[in-house]
Backbone of each chain as nested JSON, in Angstrom:
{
  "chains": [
    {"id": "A", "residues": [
      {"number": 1, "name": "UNK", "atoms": {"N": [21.11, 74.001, 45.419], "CA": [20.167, 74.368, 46.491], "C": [20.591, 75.67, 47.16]}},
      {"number": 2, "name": "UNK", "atoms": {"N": [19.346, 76.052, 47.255], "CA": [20.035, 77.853, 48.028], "C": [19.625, 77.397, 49.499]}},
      {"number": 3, "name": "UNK", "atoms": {"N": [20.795, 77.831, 50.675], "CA": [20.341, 78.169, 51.545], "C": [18.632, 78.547, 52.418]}},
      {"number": 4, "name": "UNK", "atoms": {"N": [18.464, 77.44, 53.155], "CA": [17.221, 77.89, 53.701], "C": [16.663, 78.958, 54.449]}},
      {"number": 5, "name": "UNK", "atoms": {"N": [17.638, 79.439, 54.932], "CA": [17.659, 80.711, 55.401], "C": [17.669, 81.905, 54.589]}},
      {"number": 6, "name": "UNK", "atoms": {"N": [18.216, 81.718, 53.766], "CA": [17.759, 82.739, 52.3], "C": [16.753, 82.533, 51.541]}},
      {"number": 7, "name": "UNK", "atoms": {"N": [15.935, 81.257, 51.835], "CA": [14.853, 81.381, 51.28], "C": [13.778, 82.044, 52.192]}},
      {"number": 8, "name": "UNK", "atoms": {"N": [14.162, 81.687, 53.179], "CA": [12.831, 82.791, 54.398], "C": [12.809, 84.281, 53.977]}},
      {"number": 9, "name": "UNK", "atoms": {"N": [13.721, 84.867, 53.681], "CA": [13.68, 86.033, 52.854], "C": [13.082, 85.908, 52.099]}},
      {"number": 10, "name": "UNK", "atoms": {"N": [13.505, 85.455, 50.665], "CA": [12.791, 85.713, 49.798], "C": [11.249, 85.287, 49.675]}},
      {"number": 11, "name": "UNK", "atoms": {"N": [10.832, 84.237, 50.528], "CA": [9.396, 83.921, 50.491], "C": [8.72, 85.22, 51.551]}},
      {"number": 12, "name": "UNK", "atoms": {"N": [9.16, 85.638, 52.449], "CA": [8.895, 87.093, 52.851], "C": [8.288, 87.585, 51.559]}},
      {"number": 13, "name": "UNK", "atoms": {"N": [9.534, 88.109, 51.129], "CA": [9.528, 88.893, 50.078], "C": [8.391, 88.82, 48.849]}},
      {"number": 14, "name": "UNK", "atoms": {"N": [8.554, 87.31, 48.784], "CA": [7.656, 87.11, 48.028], "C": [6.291, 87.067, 48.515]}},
      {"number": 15, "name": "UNK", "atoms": {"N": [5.878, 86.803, 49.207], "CA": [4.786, 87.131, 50.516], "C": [3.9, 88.432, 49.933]}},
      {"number": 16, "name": "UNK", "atoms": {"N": [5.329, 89.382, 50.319], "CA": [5.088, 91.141, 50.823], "C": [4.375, 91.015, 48.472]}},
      {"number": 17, "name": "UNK", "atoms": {"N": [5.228, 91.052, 47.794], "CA": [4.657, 92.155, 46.701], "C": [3.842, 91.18, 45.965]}},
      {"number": 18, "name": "UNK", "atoms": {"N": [3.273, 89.851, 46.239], "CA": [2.432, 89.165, 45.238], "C": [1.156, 89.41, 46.138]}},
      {"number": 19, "name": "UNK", "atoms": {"N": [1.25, 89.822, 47.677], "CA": [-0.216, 89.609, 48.071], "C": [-0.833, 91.118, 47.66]}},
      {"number": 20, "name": "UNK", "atoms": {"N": [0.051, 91.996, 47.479], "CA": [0.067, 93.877, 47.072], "C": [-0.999, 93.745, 45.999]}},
      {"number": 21, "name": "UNK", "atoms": {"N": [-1.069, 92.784, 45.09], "CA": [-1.538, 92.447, 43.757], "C": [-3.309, 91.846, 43.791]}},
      {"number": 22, "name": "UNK", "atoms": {"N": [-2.674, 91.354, 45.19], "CA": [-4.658, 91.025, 45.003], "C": [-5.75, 91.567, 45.067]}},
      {"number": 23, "name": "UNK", "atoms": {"N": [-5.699, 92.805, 45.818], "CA": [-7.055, 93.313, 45.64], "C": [-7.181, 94.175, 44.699]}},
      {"number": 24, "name": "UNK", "atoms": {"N": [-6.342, 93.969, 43.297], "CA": [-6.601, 94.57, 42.202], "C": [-7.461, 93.487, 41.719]}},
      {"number": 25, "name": "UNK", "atoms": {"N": [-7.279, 92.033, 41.955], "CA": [-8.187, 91.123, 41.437], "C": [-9.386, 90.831, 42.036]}},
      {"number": 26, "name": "UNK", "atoms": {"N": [-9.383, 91.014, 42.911], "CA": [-10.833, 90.969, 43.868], "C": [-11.308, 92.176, 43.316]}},
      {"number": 27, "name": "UNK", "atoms": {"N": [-10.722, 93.497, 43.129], "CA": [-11.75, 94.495, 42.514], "C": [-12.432, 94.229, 41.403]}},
      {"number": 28, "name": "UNK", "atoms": {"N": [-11.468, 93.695, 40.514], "CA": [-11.953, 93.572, 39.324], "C": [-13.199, 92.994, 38.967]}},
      {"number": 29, "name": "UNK", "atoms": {"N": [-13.048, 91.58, 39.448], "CA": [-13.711, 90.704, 39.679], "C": [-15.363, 91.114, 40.928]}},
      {"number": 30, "name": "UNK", "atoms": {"N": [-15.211, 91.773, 41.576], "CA": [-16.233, 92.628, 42.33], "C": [-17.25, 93.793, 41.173]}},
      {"number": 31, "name": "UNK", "atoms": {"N": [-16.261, 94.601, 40.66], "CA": [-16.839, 95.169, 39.88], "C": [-17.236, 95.266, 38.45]}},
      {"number": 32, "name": "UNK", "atoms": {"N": [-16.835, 93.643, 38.582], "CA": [-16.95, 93.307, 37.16], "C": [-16.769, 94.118, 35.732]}},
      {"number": 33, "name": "UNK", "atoms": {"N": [-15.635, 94.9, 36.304], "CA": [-15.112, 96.186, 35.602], "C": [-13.668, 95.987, 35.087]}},
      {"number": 34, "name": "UNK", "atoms": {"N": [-13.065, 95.621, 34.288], "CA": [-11.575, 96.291, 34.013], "C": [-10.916, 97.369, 33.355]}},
      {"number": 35, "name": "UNK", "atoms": {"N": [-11.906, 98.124, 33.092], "CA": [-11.997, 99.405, 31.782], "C": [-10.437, 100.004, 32.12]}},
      {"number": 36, "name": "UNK", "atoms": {"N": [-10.198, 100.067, 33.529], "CA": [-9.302, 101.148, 34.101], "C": [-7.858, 100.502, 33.859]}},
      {"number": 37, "name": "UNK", "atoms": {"N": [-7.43, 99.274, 33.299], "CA": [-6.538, 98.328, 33.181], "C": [-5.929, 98.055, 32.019]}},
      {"number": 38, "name": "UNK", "atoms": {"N": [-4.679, 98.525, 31.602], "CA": [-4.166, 98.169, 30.134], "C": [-4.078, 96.824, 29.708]}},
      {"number": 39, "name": "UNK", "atoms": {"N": [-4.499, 96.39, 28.91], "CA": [-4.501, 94.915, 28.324], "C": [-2.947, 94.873, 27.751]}},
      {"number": 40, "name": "UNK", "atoms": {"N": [-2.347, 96.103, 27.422], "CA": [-1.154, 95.773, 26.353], "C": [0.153, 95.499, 27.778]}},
      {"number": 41, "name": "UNK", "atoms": {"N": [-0.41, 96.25, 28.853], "CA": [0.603, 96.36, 30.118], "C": [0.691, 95.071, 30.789]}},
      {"number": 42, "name": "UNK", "atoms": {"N": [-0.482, 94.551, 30.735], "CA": [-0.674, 93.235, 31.734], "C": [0.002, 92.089, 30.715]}},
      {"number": 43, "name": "UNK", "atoms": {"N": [0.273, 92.092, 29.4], "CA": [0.206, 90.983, 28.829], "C": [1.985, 91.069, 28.443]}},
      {"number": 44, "name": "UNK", "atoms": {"N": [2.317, 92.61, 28.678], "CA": [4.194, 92.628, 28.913], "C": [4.758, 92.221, 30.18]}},
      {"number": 45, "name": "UNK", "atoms": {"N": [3.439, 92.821, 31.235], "CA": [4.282, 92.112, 32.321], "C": [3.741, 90.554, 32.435]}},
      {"number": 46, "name": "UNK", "atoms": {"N": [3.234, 89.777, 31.892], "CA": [2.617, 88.011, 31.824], "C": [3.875, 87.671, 31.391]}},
      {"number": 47, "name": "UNK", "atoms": {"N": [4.435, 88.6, 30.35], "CA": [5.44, 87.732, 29.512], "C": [6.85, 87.943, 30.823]}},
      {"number": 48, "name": "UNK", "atoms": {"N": [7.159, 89.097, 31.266], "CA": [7.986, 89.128, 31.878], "C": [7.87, 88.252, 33.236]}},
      {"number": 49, "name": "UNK", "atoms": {"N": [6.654, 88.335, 33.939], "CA": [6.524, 86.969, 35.014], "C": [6.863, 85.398, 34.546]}},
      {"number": 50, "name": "UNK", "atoms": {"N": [6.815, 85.295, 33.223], "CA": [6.835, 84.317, 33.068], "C": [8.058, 83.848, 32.062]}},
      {"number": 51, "name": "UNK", "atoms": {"N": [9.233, 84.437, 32.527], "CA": [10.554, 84.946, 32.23], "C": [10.889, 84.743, 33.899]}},
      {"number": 52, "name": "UNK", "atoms": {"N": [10.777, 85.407, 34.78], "CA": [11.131, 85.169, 35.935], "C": [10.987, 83.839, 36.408]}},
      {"number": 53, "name": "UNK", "atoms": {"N": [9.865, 83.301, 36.155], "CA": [9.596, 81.735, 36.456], "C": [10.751, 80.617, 35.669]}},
      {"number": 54, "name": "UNK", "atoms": {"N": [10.922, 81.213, 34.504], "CA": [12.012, 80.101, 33.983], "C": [13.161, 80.288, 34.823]}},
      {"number": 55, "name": "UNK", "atoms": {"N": [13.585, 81.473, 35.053], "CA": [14.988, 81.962, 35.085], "C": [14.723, 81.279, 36.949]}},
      {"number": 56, "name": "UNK", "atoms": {"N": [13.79, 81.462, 37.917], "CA": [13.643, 80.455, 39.394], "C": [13.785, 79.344, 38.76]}},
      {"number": 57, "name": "UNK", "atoms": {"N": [13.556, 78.599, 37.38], "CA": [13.418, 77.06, 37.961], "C": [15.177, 77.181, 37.479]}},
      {"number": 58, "name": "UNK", "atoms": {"N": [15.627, 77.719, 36.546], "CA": [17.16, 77.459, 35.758], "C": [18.35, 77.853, 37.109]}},
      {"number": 59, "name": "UNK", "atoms": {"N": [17.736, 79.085, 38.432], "CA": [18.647, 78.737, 39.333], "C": [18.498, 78.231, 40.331]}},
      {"number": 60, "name": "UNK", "atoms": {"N": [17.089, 77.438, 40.607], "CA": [16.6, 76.675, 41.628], "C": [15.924, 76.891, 42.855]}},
      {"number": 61, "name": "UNK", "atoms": {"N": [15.78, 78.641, 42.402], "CA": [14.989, 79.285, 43.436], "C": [13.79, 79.24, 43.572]}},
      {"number": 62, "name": "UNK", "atoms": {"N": [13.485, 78.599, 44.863], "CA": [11.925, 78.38, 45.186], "C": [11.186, 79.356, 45.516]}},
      {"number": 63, "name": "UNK", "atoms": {"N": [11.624, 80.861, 45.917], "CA": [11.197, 81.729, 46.762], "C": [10.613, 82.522, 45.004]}},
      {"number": 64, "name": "UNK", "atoms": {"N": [11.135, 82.54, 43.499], "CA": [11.101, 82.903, 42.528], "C": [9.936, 82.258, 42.106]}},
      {"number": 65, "name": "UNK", "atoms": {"N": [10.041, 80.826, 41.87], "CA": [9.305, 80.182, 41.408], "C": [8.075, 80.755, 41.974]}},
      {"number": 66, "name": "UNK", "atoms": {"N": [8.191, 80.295, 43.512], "CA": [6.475, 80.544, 44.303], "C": [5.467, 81.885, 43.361]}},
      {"number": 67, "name": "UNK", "atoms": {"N": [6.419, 82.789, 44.167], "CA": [6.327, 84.508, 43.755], "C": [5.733, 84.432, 42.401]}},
      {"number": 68, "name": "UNK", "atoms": {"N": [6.236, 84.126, 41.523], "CA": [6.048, 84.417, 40.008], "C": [4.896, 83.478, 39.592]}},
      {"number": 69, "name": "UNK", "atoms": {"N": [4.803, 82.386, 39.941], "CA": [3.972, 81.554, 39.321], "C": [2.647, 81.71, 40.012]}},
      {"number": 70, "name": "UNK", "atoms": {"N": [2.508, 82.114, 41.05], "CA": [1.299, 82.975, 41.909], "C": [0.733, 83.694, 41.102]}},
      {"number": 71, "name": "UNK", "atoms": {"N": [1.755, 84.746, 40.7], "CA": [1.416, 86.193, 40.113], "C": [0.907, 85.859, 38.564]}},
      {"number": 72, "name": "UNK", "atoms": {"N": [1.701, 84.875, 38.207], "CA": [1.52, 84.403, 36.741], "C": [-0.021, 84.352, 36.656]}},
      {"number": 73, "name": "UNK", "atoms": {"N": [-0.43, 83.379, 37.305], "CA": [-2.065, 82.82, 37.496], "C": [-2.477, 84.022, 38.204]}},
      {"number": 74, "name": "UNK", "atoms": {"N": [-2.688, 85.333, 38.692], "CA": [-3.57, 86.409, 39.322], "C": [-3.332, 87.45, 37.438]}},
      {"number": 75, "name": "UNK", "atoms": {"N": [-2.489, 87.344, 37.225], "CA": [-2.698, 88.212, 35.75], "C": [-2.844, 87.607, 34.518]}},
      {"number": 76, "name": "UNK", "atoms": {"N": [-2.715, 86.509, 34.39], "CA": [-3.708, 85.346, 33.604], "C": [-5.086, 85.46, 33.85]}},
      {"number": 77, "name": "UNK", "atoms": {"N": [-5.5, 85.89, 35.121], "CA": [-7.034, 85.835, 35.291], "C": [-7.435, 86.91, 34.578]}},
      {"number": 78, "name": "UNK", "atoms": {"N": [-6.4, 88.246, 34.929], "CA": [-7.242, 89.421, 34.67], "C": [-7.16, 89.686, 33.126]}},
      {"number": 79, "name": "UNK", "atoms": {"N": [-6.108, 88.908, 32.511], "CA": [-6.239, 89.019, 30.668], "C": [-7.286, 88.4, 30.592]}},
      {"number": 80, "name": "UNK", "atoms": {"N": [-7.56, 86.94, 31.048], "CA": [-8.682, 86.345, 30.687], "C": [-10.046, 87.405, 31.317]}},
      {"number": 81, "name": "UNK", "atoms": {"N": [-10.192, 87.831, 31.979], "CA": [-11.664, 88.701, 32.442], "C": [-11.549, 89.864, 31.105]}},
      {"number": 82, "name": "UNK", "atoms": {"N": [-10.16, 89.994, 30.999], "CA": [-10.561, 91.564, 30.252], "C": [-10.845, 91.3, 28.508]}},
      {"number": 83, "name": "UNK", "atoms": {"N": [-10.488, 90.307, 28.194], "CA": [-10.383, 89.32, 26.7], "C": [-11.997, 89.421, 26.679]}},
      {"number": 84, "name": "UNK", "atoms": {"N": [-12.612, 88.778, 27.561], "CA": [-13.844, 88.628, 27.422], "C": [-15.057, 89.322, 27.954]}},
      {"number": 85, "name": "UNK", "atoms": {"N": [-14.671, 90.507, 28.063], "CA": [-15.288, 92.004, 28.873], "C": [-15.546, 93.022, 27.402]}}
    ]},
    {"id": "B", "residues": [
      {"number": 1, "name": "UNK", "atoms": {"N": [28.602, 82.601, 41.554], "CA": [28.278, 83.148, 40.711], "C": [26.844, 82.345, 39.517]}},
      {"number": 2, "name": "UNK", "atoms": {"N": [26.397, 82.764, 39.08], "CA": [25.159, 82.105, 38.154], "C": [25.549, 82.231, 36.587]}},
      {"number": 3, "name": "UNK", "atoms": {"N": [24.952, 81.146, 35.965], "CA": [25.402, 81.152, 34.373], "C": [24.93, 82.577, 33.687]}},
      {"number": 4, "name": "UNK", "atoms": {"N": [25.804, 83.163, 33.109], "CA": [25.546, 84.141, 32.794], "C": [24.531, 84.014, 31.699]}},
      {"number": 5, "name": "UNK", "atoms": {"N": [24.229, 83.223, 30.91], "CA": [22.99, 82.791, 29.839], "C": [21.484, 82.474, 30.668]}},
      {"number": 6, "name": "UNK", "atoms": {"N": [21.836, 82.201, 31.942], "CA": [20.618, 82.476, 33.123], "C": [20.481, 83.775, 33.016]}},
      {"number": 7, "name": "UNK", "atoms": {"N": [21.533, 84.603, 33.128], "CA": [21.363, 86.106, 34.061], "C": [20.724, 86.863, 32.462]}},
      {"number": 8, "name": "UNK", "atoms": {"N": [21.092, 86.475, 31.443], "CA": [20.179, 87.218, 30.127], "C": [18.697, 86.892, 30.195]}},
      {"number": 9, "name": "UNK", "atoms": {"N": [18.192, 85.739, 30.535], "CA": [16.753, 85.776, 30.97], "C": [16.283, 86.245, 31.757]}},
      {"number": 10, "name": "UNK", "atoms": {"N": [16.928, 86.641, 32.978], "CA": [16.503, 86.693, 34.16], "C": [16.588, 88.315, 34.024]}},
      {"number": 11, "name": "UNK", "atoms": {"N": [17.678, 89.127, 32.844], "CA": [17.404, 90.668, 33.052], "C": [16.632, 91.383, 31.519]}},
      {"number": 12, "name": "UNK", "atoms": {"N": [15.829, 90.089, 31.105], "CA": [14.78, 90.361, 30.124], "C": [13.641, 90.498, 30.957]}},
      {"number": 13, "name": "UNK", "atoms": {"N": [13.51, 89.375, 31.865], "CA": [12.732, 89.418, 32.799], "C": [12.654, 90.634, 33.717]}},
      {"number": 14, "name": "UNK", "atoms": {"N": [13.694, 91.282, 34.238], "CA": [13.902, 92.296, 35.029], "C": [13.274, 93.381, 34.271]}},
      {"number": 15, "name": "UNK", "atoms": {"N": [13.302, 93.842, 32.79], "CA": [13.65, 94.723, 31.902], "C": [12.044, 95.046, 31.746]}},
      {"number": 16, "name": "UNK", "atoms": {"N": [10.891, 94.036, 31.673], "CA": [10.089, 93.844, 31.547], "C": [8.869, 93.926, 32.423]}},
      {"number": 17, "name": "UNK", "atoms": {"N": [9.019, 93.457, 33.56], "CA": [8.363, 93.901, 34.835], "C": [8.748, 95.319, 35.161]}},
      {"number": 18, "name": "UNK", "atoms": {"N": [9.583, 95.663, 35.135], "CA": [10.092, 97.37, 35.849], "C": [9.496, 98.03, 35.014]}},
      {"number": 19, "name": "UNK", "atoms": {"N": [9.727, 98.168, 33.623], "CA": [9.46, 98.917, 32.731], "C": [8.021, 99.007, 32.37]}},
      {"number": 20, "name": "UNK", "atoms": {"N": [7.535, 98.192, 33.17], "CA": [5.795, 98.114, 33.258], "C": [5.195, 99.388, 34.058]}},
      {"number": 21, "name": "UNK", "atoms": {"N": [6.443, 99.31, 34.944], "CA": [5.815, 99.87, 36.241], "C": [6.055, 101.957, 36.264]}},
      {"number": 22, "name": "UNK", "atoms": {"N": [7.223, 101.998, 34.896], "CA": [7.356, 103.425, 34.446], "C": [5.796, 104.357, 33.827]}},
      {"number": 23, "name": "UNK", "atoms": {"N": [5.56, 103.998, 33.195], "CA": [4.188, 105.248, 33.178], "C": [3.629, 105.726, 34.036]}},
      {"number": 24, "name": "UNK", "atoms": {"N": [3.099, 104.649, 35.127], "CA": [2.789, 104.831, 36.773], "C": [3.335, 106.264, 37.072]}},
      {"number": 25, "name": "UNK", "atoms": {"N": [4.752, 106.126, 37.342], "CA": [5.953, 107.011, 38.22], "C": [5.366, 108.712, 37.197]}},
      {"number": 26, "name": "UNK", "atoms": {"N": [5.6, 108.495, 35.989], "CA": [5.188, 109.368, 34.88], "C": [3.866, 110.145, 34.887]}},
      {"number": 27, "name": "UNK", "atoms": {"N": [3.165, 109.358, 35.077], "CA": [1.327, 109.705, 35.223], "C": [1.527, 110.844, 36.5]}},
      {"number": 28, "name": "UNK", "atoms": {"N": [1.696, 110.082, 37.547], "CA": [1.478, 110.779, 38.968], "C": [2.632, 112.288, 38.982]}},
      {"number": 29, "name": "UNK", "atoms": {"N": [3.637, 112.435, 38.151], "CA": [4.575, 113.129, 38.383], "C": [3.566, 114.174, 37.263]}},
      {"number": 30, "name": "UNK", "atoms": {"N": [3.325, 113.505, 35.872], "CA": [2.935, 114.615, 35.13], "C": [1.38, 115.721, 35.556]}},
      {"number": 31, "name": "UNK", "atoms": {"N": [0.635, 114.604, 36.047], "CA": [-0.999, 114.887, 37.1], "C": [-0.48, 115.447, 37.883]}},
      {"number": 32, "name": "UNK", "atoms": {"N": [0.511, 115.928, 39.079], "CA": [0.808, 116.35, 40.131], "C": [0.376, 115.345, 41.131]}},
      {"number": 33, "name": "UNK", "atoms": {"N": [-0.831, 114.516, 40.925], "CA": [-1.647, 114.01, 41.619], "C": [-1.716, 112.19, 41.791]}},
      {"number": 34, "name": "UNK", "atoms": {"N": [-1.933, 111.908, 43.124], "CA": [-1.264, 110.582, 43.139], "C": [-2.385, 109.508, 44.255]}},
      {"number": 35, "name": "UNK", "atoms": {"N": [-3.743, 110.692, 43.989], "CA": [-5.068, 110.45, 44.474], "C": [-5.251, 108.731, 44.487]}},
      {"number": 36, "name": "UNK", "atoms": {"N": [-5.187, 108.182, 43.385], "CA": [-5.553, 107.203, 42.818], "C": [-4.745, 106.201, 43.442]}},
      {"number": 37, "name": "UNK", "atoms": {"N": [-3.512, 106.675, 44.535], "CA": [-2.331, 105.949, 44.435], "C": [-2.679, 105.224, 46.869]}},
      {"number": 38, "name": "UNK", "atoms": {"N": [-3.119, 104.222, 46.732], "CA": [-2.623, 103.481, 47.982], "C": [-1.218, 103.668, 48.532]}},
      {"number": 39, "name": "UNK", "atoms": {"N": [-0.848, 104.567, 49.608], "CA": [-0.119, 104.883, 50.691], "C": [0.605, 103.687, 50.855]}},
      {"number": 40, "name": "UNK", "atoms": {"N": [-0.416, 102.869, 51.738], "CA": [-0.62, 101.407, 52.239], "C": [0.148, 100.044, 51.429]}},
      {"number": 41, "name": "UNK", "atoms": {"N": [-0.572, 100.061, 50.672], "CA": [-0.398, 98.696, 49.644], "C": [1.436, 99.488, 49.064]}},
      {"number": 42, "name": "UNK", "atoms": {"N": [1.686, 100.647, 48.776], "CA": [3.132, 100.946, 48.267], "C": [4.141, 101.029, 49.029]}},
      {"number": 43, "name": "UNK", "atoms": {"N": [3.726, 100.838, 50.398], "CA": [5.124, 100.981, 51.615], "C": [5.35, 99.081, 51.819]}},
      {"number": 44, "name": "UNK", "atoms": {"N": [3.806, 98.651, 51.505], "CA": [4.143, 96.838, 51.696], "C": [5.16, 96.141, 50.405]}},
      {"number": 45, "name": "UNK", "atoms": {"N": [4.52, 97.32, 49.36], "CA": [5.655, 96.806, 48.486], "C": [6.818, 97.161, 48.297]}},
      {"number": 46, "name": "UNK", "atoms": {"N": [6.599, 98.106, 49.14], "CA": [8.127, 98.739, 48.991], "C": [9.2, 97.951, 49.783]}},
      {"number": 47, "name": "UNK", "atoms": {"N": [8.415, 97.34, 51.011], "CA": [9.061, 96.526, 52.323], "C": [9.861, 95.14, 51.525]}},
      {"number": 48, "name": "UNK", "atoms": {"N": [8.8, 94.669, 50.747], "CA": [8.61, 93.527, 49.939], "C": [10.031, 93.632, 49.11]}},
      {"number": 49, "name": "UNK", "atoms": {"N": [10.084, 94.391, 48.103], "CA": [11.209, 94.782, 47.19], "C": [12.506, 95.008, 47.973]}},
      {"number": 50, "name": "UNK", "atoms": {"N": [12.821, 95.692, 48.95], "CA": [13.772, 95.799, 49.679], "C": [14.382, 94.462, 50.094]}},
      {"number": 51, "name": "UNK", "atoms": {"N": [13.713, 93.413, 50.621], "CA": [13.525, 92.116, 50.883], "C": [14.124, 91.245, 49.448]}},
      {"number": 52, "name": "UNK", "atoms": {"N": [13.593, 91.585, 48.918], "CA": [13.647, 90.884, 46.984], "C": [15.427, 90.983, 47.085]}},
      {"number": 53, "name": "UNK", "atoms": {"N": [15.499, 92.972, 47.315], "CA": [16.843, 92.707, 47.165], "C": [17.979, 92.626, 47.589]}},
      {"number": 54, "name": "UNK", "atoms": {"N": [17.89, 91.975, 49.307], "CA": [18.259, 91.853, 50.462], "C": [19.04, 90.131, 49.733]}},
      {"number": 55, "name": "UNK", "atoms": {"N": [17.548, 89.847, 49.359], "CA": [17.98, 87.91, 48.808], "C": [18.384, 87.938, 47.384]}},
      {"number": 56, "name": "UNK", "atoms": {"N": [18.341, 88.938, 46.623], "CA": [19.407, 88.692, 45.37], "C": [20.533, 88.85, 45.439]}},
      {"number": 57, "name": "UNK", "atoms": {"N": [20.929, 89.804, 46.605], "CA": [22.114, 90.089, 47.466], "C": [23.379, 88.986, 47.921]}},
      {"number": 58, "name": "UNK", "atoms": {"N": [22.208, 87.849, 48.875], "CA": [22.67, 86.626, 49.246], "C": [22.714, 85.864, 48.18]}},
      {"number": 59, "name": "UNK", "atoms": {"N": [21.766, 85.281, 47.277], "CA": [22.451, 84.449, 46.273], "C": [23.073, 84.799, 45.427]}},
      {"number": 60, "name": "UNK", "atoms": {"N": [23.169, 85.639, 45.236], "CA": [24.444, 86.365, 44.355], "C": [23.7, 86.689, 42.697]}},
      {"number": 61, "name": "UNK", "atoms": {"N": [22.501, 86.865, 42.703], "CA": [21.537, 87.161, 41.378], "C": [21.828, 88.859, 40.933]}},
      {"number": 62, "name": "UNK", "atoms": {"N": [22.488, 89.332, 39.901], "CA": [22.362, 90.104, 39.472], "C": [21.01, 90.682, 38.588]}},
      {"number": 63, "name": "UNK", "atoms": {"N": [20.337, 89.528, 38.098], "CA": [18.936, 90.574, 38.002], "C": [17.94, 90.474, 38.824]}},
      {"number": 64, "name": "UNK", "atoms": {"N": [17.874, 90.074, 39.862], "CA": [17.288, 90.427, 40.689], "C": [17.728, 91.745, 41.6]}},
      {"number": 65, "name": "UNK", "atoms": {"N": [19.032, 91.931, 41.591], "CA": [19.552, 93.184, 42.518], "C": [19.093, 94.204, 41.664]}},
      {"number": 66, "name": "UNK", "atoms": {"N": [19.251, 94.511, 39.994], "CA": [19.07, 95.473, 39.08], "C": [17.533, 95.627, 39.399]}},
      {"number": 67, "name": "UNK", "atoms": {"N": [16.594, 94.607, 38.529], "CA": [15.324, 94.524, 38.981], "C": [14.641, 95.393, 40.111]}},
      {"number": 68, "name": "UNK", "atoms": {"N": [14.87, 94.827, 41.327], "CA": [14.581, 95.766, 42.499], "C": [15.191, 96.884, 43.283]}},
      {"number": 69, "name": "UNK", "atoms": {"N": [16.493, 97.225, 42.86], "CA": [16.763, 98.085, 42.726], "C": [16.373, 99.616, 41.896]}},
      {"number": 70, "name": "UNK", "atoms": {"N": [15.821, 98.649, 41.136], "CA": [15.39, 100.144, 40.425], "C": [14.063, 100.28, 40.545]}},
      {"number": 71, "name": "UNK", "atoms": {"N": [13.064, 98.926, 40.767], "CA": [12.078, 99.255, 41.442], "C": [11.898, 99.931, 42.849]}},
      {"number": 72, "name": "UNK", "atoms": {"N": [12.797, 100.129, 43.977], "CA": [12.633, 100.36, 44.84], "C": [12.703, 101.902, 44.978]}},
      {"number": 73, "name": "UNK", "atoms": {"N": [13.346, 102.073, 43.72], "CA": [13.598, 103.998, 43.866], "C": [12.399, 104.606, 42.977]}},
      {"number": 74, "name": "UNK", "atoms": {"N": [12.036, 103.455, 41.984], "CA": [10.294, 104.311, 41.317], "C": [9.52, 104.398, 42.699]}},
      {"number": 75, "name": "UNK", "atoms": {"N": [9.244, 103.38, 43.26], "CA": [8.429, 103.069, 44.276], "C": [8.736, 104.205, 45.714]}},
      {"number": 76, "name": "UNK", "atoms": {"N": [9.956, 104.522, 46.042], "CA": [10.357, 105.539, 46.6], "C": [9.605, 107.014, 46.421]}},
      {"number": 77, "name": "UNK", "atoms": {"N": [10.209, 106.862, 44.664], "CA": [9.474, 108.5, 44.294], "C": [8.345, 108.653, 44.623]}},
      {"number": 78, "name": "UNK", "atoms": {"N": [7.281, 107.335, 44.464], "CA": [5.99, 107.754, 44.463], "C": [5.129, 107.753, 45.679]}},
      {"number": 79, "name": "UNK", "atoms": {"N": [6.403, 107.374, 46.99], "CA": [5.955, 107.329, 48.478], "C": [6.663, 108.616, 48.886]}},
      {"number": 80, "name": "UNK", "atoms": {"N": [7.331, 109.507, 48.203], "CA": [7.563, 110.888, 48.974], "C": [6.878, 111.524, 48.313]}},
      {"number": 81, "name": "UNK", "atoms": {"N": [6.394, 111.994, 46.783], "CA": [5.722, 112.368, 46.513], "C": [4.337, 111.826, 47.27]}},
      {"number": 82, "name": "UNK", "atoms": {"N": [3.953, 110.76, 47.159], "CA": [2.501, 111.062, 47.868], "C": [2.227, 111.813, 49.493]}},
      {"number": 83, "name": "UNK", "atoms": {"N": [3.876, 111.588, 50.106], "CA": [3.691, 112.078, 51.58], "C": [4.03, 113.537, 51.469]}},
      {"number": 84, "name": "UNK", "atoms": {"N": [4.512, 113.879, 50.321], "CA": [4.719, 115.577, 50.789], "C": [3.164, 116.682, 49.717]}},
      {"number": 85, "name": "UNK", "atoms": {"N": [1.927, 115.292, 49.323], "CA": [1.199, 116.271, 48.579], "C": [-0.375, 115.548, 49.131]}}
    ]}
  ]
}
């Protein structure tokens, strides 16, 4: 178990750069547009979010887990919009 | 300290998200131009990342310190460049 007080950080943290991410999905999804969006970029960083998510549950960090598995499902959406665009 | 067979996932993971985020830094440096680029949304993430590695700090995560560490200085470049153009 990590410290709870170190997790208020990192859920900050995690807070601050997964909410940075959303109104790329609300655009998308608004403009029913992803033209402007690499499919090959989003699907290296899916794999790498979802590398971070193992590596939160293997050291028990919740502030990792949250963060990543958020983000996991906001760029899962946008492969899935752009797959079928 | 963390299992070091953790810390190889966790800086595939690192290796992978950052390295997403290099063409970005590249584009705007080679364009001169960084039009396209939110002020706003890059100082929250920048706040965010600092934070990231404030708490990889405390639990003692080496890819998380690498990780945002080196995100925090792309993310740097592209908040003085946008404030001095």
């Amino acid at each position: 178990m990590i410290n709870p007080i170190f997790e208020i950080i990192g859920l900050s943290a995690a807070f601050l750069t997964t909410s940075a991410f959303i109104p790329q999905v609300y655009k998308i999804y608004k403009d029913k547009n992803a033209d402007g969006i690499s499919l090959t970029m989003y699907i290296i960083l899916f794999i790498g979010v979802l590398l971070w998510l193992i590596y939160g549950v293997l050291i028990g960090s919740v502030s990792i887990i949250i963060a990543n598995g958020i983000t996991a499902l906001l760029q899962l959406s946008i492969i899935i919009f752009k797959l079928k665009n």
